[in-house]
C-alpha positions as CSV (number, residue, x, y, z in Angstrom):
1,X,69.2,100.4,110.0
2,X,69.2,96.7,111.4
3,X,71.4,94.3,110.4
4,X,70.0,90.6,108.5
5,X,72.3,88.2,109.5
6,X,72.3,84.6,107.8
7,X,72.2,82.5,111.5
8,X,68.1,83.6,112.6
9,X,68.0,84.4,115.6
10,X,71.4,86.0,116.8
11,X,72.0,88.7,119.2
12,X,71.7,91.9,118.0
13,X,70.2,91.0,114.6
14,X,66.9,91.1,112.8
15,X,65.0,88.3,112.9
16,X,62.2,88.5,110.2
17,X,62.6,86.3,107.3
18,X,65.1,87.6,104.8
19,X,62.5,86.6,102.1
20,X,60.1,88.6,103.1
21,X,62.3,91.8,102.9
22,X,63.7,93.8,99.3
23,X,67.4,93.1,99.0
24,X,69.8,95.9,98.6
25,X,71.7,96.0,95.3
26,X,75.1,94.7,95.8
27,X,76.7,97.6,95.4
28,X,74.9,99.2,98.6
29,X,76.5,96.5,101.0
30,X,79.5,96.7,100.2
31,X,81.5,97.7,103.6
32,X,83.6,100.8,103.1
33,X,86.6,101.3,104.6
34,X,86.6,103.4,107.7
35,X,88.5,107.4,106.9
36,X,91.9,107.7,109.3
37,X,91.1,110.5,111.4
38,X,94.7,111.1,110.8
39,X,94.4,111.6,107.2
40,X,91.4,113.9,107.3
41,X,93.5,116.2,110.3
42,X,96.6,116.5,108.3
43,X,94.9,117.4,104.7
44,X,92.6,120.0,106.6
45,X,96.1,121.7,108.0
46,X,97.2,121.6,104.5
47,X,94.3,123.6,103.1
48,X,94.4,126.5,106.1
49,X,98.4,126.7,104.7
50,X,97.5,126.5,101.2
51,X,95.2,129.5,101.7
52,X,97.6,131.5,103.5
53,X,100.4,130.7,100.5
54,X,98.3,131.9,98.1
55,X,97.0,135.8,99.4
56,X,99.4,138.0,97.1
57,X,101.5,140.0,99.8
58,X,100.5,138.2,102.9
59,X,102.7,138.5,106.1
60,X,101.6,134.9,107.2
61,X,103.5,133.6,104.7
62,X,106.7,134.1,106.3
63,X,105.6,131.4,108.9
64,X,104.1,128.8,107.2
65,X,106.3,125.1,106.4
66,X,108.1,126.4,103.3
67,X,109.7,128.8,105.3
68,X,111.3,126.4,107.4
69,X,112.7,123.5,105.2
70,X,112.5,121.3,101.9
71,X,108.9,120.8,102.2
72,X,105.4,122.5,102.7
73,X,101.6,121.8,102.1
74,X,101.7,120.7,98.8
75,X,103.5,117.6,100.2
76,X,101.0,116.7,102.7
77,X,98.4,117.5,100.2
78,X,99.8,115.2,97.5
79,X,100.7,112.6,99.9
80,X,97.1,112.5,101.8
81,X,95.5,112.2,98.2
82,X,97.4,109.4,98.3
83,X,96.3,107.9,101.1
84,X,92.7,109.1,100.7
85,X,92.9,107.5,96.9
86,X,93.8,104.2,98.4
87,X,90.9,104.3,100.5
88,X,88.0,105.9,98.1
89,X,89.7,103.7,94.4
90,X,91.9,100.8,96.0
91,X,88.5,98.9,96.9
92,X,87.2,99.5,93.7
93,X,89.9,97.9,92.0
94,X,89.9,94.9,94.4
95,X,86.0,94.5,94.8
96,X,84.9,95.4,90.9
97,X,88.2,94.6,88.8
98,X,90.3,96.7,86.9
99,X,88.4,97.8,84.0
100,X,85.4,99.0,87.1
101,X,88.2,100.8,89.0
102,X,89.9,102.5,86.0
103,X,86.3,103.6,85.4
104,X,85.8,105.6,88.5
105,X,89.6,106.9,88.3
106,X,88.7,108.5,85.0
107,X,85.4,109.7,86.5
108,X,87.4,111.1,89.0
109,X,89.6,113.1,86.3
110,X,87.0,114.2,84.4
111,X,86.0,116.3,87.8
112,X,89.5,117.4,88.8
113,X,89.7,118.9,85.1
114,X,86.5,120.7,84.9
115,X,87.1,122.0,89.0
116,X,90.5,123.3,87.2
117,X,89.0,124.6,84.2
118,X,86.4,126.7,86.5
119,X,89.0,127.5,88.6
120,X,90.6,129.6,85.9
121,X,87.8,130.9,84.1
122,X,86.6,132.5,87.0
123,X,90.0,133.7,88.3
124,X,90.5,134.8,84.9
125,X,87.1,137.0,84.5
126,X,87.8,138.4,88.4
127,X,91.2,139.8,87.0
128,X,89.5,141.1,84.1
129,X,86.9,142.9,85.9
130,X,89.3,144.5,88.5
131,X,91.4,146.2,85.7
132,X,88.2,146.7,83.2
133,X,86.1,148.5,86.2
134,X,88.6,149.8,88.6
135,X,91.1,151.8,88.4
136,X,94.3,151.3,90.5
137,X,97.8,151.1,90.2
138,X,98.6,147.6,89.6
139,X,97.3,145.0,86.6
140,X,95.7,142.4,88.3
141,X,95.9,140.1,84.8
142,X,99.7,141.1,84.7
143,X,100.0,139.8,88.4
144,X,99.0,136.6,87.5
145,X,100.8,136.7,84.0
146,X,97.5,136.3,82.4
147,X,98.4,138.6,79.1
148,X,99.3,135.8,77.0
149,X,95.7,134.5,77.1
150,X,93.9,137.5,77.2
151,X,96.5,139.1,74.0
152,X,95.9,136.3,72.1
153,X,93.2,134.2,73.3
154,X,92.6,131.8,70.5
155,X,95.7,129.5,71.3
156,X,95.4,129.6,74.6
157,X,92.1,128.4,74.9
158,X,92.9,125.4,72.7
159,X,96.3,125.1,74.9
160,X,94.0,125.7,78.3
161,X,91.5,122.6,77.0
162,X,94.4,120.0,76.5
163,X,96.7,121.2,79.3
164,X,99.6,122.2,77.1
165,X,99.4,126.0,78.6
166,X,99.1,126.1,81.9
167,X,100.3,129.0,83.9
168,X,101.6,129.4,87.0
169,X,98.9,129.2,90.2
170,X,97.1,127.0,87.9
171,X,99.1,123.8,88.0
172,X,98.3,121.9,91.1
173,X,95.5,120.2,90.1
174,X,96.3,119.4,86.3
175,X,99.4,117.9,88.0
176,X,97.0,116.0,90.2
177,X,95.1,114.5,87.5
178,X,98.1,113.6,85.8
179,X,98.9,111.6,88.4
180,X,95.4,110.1,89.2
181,X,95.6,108.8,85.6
182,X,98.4,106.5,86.5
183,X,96.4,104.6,89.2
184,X,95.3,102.2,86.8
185,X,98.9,101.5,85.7
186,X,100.1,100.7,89.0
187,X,97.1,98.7,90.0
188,X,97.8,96.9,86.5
189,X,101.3,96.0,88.1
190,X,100.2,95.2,91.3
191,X,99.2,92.0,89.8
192,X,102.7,91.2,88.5
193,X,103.8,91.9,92.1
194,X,104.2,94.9,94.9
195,X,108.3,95.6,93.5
196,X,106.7,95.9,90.0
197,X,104.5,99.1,91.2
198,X,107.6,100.4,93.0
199,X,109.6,100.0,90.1
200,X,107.7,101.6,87.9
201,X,107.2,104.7,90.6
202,X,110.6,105.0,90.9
203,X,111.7,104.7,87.9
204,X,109.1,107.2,86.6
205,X,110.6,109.5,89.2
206,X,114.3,109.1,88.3
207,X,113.3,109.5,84.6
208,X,112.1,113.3,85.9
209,X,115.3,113.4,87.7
210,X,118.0,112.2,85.4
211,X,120.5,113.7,87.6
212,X,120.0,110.9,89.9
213,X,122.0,108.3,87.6
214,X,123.8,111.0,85.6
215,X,121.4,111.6,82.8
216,X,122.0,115.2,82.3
217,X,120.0,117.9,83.5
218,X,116.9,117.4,81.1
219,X,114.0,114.7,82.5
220,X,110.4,113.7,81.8
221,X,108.6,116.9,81.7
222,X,105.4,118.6,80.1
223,X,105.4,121.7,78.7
224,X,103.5,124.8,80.8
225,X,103.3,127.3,77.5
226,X,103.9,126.8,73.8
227,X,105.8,129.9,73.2
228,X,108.8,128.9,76.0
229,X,110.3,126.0,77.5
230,X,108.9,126.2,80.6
231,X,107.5,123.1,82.2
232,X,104.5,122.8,84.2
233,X,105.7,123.9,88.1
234,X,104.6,120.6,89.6
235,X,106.2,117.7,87.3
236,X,103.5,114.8,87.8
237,X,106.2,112.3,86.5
238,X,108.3,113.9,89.8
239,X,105.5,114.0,92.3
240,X,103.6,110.5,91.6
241,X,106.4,109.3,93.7
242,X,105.3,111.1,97.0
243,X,101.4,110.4,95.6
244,X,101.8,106.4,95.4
245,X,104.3,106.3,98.2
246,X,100.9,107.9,100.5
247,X,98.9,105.5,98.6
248,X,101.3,102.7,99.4
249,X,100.9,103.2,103.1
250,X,97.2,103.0,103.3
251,X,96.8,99.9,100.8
252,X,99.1,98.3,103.1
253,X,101.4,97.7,100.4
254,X,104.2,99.2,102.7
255,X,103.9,98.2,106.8
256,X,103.7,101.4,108.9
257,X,107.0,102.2,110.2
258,X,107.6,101.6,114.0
259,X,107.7,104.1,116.9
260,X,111.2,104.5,117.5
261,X,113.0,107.2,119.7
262,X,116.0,106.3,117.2
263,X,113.6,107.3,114.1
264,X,112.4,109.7,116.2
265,X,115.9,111.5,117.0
266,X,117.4,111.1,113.3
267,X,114.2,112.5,111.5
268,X,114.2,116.0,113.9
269,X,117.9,115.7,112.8
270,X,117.5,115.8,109.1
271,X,114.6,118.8,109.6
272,X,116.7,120.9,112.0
273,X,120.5,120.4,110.2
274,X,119.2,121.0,106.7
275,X,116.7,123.9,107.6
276,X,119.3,126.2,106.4
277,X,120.3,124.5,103.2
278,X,116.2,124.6,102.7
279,X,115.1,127.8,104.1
280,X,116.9,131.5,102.9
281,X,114.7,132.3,106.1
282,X,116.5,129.8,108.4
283,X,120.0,130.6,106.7
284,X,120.1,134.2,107.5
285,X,119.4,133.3,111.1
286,X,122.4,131.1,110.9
287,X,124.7,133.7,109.3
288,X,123.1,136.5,112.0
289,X,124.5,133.9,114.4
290,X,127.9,132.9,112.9
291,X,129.0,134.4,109.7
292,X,131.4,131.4,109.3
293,X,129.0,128.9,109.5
294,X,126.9,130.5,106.6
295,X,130.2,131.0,104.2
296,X,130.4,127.0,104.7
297,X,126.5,126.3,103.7
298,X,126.4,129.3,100.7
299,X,128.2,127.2,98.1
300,X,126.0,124.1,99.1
301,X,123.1,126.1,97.9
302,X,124.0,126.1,94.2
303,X,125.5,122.4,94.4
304,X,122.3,121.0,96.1
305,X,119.9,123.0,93.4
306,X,118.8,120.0,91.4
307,X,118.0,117.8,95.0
308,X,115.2,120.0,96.5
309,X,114.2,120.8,93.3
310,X,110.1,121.4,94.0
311,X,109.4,121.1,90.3
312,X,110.7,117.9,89.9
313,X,110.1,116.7,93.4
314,X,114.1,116.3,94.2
315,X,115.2,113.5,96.6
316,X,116.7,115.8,99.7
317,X,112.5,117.1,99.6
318,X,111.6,113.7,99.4
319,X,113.2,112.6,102.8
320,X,112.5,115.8,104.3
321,X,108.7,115.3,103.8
322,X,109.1,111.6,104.7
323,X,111.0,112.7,108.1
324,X,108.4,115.5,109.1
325,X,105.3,112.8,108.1
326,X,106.9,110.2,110.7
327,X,106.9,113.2,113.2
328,X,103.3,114.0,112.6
329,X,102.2,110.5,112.9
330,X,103.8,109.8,116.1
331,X,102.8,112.9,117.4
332,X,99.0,111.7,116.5
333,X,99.1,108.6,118.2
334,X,97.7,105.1,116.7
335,X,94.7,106.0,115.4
336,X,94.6,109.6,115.9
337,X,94.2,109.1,119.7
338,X,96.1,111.5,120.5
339,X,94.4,114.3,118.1
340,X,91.6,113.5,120.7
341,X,91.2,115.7,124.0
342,X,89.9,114.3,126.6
343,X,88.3,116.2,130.0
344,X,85.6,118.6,130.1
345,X,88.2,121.5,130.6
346,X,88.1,124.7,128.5
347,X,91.0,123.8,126.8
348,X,89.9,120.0,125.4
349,X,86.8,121.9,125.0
350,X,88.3,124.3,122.9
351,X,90.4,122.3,121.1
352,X,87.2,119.6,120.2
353,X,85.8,122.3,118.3
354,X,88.9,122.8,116.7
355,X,89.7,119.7,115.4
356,X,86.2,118.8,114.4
357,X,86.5,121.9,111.7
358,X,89.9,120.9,110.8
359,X,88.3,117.6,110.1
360,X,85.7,118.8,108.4
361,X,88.4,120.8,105.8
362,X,90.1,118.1,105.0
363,X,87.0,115.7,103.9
364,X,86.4,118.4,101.4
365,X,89.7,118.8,100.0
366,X,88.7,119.2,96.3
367,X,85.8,121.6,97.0
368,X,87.9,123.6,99.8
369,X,91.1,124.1,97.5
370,X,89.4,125.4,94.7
371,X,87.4,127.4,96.6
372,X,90.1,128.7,98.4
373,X,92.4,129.4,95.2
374,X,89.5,131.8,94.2
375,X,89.5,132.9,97.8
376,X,93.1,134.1,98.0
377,X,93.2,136.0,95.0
378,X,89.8,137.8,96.3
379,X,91.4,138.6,100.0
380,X,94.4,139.6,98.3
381,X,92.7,142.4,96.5
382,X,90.9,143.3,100.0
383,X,94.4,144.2,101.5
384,X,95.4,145.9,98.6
385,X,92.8,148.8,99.5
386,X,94.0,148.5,103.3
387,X,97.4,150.0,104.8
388,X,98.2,146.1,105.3
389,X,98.7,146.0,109.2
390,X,99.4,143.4,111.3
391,X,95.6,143.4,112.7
392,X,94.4,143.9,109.2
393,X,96.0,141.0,107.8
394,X,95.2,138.5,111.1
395,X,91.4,139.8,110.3
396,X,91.6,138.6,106.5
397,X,93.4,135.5,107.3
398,X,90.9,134.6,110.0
399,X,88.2,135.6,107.7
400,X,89.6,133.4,105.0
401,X,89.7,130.7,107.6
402,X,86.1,131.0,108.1
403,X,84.8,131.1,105.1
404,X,86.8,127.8,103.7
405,X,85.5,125.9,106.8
406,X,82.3,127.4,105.6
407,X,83.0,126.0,102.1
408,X,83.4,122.6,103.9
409,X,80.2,122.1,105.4
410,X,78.5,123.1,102.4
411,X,80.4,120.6,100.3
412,X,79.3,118.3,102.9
413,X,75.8,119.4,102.8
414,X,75.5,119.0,99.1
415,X,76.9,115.7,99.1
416,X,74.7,114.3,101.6
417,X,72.0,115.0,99.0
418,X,69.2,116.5,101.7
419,X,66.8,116.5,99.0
420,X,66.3,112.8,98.8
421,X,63.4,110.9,101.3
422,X,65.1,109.3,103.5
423,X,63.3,105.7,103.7
């Protein structure tokens, strides 16, 4: 599409008479901010991991982040929306005002809320048919501790509708929305000043985690179920911190940190010395290795309970994601350039395609991890009829992997909206 530049004339420019041509609605011209390739890379890893997390009984588990410290893909996850919220609402805000941004963030709410609705009506009805029509030796509603709503479904439904029952593998995204609905809060306070927003982050954070200034064991906290006092797995009022910190970064609010072999050095540090206080994996290695050393880390376990705490979002997970993020982004390079391969070799080859599909993953975040949430319990009923073998569960895996960068490109079809003339 050519250009219309105010000076007639110019290089590279149109030159017909701007009168003579339709003008684009204002809303049309307004330059977008460019996606970090970065961004897109990291919250496509995310979903792969997510998927593997979530196949009941699948051996890949054992490998994936969670195994190996504080942190895992729900971190990146959280902390990409955040960055990918800056770039998609933070213009808004800026170009269109408050009461215009706050719009689209509720827009953007209503969505995440019906995608987690779906998502557990149609987990729901797959569980039901499993135990209604089949007949094996397991309750597929019971594995997902789905008798509550199924026993007594009046309740829950009205629970389901205003999030105050929400049961376990459903609570990423109502945590998300929570979240997304603070957005216009913090852009409200951005126009006291940047420490207001922080403030009110952090403060949020420590009211979820009252043991941080000797509050008591009791924070900020939404109930999961009416009939318990269980709390929804992923506090929002916890994880808005890692959300707005993400955010923070991209709106340029907080400078990006330099490359620093110090930095570099003291966050490997923090991943590799507290893998064991992190990882029951990691900390049988280390008592395989020297009983001694793991009678000195045991009775930190109980003592540093409350500080990786995942519900809450505790503050040892907190630097641990922070220290692993800095990793990553040196390891990417400024502007992703070193994500890119270059030669015409078999391996940069090889590694194009890859990253292009990894890419592709995490432009469709939403679309992919609902998909993929459906996906896993599916798979995992698959390898319940197998002998679950190492080749059988590498062929599941792989075909999960297909089929979510499958799920992709036909977000990104539909979104493209193919059905309208192209002028």
């Amino acid at each position: 599409m050519a250009t219309i530049s105010p000076f007639p004339g110019a290089k590279g420019t149109e030159t017909t008479p701007v009168a003579n041509r339709p003008v684009a609605p204002q809303s049309d011209v307004q330059p977008r901010a460019p996606r970090d390739p970065r961004l897109d890379f990291y919250r496509g890893i995310a979903m792969f991991i997510i998927l593997c997390a979530h196949i009941p009984g699948n051996r890949w588990t054992g490998w994936i982040p969670a195994r190996f410290g504080f942190s895992d893909a729900t971190e990146i996850f959280v902390f990409c929306s955040g960055m990918a919220s800056a770039i998609a609402f933070g213009g808004t805000f800026g170009r269109q005002g408050w009461l215009m941004g706050s719009a689209r963030v509720l827009f953007r709410c209503w969505q995440v809320f019906w995608a987690h609705i779906g998502l557990f009506v149609f987990i729901a009805t797959t569980m039901a048919a499993l135990d209604l029509y089949g007949s094996f030796d397991k309750s597929y509603i019971a594995s997902l501790n789905l008798r509550p709503f199924f026993e007594n479904p009046v309740p829950q439904l009205v629970g389901l509708m205003t999030l105050s029952y929400v049961p376990n593998y459903f609570d990423i995204l109502p945590m998300y929305l929570v979240v997304l609905a603070l957005m216009p809060l913090m852009m409200g306070l951005e126009r006291i000043g940047i420490w207001a927003v922080a403030s009110a982050s952090v403060g949020i954070w420590l009211l979820a985690n009252p043991y941080m200034i000797g509050l008591g064991p009791n924070g900020l906290s939404l109930s999961a179920e009416p009939w318990s006092s269980r709390e929804w797995f992923f506090n929002p009022f916890g994880w808005q911190l890692l959300f707005f910190t993400g955010f923070a970064f991209m709106k340029g609010w907080l400078p990006a940190p330099p490359v620093s072999r110090v930095l570099m050095v003291v966050a490997a540090a923090y991943l590799v010395l507290l893998a064991p206080f992190g990882s029951w994996k990691v900390f049988l290695w280390v008592e395989a290795w020297s009983p001694d050393l793991a009678d000195l880390i045991r009775p930190t376990w109980k003592q540093t309970a409350e500080w990786r705490e995942k519900t809450d979002f505790g503050l040892l997970r907190f630097g641990h994601f922070l220290s692993l993020a800095y990793l990553g982004w040196v390891i990417a390079g400024e502007g992703g350039r070193r994500l890119i391969a270059s030669g015409q070799s078999t391996v940069a080859r090889v590694w194009a395609v890859l990253l292009s599909l990894i890419t592709k993953v995490g432009q469709q975040s939403l679309a992919v991890f609902v998909f993929s949430m459906a996906l896993a319990r599916l798979l995992g009923f698959a390898m319940d009829l197998t002998d679950r073998s190492i080749l059988t569960t590498a062929f599941f895996n792989l075909t999960g992997f297909g089929l979510i960068i499958g799920c992709a490109y036909i977000a990104a079809w539909f979104k493209s909206h193919p059905w309208k003339t192209k002028r």
